[in-house]
Every structure is written in C-alpha cells, then in structure tokens.
Backbone atoms as SQL, in Angstrom:
CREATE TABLE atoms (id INTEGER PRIMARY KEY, chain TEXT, resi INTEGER, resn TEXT, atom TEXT, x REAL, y REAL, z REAL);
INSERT INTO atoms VALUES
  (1, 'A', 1, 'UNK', 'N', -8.505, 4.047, 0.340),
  (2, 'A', 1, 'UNK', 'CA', -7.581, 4.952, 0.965),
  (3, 'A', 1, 'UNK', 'C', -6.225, 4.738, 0.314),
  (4, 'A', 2, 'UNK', 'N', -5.366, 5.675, -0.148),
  (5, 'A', 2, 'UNK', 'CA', -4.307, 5.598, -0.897),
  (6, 'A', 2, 'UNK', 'C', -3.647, 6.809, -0.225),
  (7, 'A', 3, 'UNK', 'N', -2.124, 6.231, 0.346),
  (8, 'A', 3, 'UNK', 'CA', -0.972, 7.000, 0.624),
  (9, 'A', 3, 'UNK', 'C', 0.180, 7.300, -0.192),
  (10, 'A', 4, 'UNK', 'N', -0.040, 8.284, -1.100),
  (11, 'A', 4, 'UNK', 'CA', 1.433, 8.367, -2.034),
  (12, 'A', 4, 'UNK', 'C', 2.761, 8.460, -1.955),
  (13, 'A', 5, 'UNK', 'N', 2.696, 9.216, -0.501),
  (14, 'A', 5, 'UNK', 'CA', 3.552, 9.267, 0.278),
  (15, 'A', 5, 'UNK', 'C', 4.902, 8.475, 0.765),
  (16, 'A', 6, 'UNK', 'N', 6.151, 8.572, 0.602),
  (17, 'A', 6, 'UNK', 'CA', 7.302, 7.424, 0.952),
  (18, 'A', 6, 'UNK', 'C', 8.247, 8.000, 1.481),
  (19, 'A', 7, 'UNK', 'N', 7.723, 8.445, 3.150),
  (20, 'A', 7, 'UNK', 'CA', 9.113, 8.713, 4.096),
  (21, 'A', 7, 'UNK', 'C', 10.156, 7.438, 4.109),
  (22, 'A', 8, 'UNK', 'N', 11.040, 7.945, 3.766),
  (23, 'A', 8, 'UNK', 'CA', 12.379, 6.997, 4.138),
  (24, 'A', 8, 'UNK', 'C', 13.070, 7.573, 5.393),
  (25, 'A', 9, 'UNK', 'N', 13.485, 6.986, 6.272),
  (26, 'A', 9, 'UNK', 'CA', 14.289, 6.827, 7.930),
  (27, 'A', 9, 'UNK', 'C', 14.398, 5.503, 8.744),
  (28, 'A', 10, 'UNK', 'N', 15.276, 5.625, 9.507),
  (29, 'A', 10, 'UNK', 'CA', 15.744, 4.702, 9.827),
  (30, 'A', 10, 'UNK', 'C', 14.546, 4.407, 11.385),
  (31, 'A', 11, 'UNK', 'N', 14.397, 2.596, 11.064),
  (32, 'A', 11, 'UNK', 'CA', 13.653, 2.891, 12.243),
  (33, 'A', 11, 'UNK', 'C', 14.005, 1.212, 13.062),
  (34, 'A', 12, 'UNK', 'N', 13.694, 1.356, 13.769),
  (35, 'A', 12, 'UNK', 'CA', 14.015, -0.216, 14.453),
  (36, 'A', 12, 'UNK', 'C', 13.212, -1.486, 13.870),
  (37, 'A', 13, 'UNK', 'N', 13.886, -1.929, 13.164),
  (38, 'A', 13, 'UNK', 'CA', 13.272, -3.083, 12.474),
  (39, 'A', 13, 'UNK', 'C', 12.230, -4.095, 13.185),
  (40, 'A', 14, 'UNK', 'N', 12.816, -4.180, 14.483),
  (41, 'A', 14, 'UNK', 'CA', 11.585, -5.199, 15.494),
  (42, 'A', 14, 'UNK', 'C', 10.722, -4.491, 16.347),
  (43, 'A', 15, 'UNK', 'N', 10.362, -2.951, 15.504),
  (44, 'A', 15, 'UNK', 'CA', 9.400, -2.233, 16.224),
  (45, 'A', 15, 'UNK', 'C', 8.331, -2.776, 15.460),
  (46, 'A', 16, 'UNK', 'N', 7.128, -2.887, 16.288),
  (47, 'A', 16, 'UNK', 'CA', 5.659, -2.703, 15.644),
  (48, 'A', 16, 'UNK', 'C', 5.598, -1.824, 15.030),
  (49, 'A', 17, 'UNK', 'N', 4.928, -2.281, 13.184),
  (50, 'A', 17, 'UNK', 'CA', 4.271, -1.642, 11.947),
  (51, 'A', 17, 'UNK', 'C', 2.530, -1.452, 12.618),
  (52, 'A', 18, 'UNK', 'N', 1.898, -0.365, 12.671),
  (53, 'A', 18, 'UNK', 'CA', 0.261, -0.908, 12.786),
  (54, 'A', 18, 'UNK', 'C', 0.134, -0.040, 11.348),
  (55, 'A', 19, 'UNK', 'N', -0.861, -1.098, 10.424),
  (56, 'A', 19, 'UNK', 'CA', -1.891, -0.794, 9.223),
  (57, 'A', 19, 'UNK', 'C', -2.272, 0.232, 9.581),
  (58, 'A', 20, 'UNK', 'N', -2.531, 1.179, 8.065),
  (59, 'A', 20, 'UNK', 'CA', -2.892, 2.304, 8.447),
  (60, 'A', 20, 'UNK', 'C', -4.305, 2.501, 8.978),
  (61, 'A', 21, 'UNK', 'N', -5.172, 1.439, 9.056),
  (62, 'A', 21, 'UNK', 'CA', -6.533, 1.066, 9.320),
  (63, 'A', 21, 'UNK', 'C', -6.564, 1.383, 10.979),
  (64, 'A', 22, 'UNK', 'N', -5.741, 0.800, 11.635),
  (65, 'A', 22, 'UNK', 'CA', -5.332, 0.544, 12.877),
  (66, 'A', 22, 'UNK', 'C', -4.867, 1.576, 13.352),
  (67, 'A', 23, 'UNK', 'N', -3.971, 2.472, 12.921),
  (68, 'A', 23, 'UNK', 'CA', -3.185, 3.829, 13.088),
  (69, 'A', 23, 'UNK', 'C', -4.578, 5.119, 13.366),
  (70, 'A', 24, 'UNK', 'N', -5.493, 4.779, 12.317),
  (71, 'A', 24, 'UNK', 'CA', -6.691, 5.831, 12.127),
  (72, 'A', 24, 'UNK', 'C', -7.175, 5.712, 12.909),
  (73, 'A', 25, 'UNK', 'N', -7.593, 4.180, 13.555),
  (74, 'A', 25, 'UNK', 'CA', -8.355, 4.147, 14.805),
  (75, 'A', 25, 'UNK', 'C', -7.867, 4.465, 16.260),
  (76, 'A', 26, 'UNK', 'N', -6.887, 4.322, 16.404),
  (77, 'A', 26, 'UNK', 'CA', -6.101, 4.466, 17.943),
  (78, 'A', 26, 'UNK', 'C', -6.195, 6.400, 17.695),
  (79, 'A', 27, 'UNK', 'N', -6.046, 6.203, 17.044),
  (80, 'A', 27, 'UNK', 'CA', -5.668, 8.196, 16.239),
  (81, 'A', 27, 'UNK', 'C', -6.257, 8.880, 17.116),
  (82, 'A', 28, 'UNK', 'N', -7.721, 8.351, 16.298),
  (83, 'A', 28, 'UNK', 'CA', -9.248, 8.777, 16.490),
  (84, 'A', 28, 'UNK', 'C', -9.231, 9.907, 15.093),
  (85, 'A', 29, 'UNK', 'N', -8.440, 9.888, 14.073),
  (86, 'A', 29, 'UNK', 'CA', -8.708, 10.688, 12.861),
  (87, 'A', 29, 'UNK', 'C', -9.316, 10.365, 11.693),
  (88, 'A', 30, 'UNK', 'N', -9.330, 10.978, 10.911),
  (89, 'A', 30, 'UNK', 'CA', -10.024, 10.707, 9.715),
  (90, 'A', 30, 'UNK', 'C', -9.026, 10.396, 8.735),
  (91, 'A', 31, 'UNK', 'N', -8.932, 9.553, 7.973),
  (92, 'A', 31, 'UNK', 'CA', -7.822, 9.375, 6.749),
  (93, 'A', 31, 'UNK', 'C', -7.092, 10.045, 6.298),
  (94, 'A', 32, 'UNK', 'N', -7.891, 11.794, 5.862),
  (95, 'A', 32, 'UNK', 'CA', -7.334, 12.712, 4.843),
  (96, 'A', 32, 'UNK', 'C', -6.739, 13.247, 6.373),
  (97, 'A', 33, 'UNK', 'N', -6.929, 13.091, 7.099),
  (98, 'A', 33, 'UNK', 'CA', -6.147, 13.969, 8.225),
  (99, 'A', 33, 'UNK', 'C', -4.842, 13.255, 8.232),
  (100, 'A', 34, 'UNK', 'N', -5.002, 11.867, 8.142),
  (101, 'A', 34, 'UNK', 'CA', -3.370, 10.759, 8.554),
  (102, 'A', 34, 'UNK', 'C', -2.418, 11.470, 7.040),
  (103, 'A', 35, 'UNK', 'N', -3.345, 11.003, 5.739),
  (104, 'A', 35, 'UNK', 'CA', -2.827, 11.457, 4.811),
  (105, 'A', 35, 'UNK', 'C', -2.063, 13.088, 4.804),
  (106, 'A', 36, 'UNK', 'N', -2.332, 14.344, 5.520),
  (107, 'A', 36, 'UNK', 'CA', -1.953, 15.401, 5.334),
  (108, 'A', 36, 'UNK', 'C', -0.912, 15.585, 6.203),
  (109, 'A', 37, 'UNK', 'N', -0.762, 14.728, 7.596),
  (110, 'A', 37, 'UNK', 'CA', 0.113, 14.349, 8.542),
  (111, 'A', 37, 'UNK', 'C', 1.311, 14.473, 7.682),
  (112, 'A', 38, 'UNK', 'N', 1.214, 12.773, 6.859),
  (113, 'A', 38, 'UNK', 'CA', 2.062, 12.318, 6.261),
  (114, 'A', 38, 'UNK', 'C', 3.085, 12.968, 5.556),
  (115, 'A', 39, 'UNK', 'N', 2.197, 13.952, 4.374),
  (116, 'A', 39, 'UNK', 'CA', 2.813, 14.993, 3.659),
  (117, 'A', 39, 'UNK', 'C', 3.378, 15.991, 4.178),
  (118, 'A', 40, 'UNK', 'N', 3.046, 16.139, 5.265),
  (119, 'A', 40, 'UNK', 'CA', 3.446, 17.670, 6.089),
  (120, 'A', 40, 'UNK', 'C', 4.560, 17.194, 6.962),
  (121, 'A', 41, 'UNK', 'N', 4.802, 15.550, 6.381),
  (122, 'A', 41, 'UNK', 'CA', 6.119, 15.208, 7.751),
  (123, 'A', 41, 'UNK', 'C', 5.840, 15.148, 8.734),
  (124, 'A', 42, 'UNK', 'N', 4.650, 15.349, 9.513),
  (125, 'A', 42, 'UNK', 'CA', 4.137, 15.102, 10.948),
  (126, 'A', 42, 'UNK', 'C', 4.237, 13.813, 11.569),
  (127, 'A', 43, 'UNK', 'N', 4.079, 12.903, 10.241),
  (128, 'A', 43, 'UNK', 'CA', 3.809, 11.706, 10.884),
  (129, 'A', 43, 'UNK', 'C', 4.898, 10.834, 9.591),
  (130, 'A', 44, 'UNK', 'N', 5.543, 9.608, 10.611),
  (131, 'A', 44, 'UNK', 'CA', 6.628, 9.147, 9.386),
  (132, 'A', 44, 'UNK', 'C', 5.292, 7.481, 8.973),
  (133, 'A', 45, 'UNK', 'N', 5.324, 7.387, 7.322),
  (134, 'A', 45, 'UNK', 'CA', 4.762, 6.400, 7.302),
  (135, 'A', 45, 'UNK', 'C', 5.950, 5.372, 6.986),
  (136, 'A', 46, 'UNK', 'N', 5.916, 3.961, 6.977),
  (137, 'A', 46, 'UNK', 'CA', 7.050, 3.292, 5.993),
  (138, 'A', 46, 'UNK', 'C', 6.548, 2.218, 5.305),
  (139, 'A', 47, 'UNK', 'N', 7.252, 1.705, 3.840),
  (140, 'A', 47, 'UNK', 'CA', 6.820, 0.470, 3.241),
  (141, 'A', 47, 'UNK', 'C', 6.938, -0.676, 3.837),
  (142, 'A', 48, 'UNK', 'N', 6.313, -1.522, 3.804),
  (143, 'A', 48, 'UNK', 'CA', 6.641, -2.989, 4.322),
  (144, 'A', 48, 'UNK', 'C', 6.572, -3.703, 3.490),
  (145, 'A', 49, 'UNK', 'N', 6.566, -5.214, 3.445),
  (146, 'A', 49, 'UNK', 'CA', 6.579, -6.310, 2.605),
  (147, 'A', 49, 'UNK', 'C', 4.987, -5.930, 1.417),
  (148, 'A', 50, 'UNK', 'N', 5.793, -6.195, 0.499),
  (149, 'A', 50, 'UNK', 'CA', 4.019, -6.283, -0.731),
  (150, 'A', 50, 'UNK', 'C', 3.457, -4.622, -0.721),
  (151, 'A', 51, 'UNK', 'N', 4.757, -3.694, -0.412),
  (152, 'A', 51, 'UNK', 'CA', 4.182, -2.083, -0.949),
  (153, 'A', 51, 'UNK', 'C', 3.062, -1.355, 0.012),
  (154, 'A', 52, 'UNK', 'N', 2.879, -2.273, 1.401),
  (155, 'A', 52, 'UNK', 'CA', 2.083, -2.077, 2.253),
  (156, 'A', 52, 'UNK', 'C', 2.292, -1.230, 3.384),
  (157, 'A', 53, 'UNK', 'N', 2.274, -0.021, 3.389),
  (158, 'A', 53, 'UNK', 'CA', 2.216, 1.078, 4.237),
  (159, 'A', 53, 'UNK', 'C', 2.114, 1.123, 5.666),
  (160, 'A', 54, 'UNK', 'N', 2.792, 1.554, 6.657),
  (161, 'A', 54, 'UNK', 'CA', 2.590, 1.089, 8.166),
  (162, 'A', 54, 'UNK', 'C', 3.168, 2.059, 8.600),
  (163, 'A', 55, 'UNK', 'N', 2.674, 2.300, 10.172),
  (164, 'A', 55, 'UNK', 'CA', 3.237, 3.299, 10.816),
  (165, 'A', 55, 'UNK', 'C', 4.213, 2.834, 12.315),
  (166, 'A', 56, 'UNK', 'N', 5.237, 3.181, 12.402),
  (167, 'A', 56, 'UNK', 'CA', 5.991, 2.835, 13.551),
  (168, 'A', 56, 'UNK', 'C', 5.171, 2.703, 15.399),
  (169, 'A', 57, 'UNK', 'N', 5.151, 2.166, 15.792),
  (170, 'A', 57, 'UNK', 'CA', 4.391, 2.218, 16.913),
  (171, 'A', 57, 'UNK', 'C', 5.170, 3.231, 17.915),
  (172, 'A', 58, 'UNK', 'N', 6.146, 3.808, 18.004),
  (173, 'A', 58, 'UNK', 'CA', 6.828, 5.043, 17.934),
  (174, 'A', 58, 'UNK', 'C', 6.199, 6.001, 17.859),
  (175, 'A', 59, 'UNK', 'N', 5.890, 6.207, 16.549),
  (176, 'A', 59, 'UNK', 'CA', 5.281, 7.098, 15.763),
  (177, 'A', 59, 'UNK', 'C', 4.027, 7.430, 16.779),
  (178, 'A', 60, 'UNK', 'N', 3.135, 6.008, 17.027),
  (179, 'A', 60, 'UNK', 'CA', 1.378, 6.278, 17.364),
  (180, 'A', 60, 'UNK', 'C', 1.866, 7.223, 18.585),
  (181, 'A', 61, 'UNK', 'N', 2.733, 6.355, 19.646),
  (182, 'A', 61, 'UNK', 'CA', 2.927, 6.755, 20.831),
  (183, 'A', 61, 'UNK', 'C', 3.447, 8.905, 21.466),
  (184, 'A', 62, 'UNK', 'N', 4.002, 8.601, 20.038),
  (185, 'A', 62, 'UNK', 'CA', 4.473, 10.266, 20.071),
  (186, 'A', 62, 'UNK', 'C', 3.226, 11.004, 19.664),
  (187, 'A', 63, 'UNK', 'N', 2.322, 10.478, 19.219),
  (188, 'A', 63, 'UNK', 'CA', 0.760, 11.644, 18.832),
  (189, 'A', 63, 'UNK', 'C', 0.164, 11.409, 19.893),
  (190, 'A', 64, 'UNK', 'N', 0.427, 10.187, 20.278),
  (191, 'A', 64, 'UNK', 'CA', -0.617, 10.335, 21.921),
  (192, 'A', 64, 'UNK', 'C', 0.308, 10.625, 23.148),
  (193, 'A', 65, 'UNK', 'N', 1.438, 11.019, 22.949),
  (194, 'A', 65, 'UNK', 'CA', 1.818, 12.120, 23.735),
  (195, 'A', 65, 'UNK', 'C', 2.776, 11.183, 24.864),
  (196, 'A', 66, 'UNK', 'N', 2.729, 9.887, 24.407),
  (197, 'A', 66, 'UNK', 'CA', 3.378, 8.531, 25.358),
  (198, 'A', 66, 'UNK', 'C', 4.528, 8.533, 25.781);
C-alpha cells in the first residue's frame, strides 16, 4: 500500500497518529478508498518520524461522525 500523497496542516502534536493499517480498519474501507479520500482532501494524512504516514485521530473521529 503506497500513499503519495503529503497534506501539510497544522495539527496538535500530542494528538494520536493511527497507521494507515489501523485507520482502514476502524474505517471499515478498502485502501484505494483511504487513498482517493486522501487525494480528494477528504481525509488529511500526515508524515511522521521515518516518512511514515498517519492519520490524526481527529481525522478518524470526524468520518465516524464523533
């Protein structure tokens, strides 16, 4: 699974990152779905340490409507 994708925004640094592994599952989506999110700006991803992709726990909470 590869995200090319690099939203930059500001986000609270001592918020929970979840792997995008983790993100797919709470989702309940399929990859190319997180991936088209991403591109379409639906969903913000961000880099973390070692180029490693994560999603704001923010983020999960606003798709599940929290």
């Amino acid at each position: 699974m590869q995200f090319l994708i690099c939203v930059t925004f500001k986000y609270n640094k001592m918020e929970k990152l979840y792997r995008i592994k983790e993100a797919l599952e709470i989702l309940g989506v399929h990859p190319k779905t997180l991936q088209r999110w991403a591109r379409e700006g639906k969903i913000r991803v961000v880099r973390r340490v070692g180029d490693i992709r994560g999603i704001p726990e923010s983020e999960i909470r606003r798709l599940l409507g929290e």
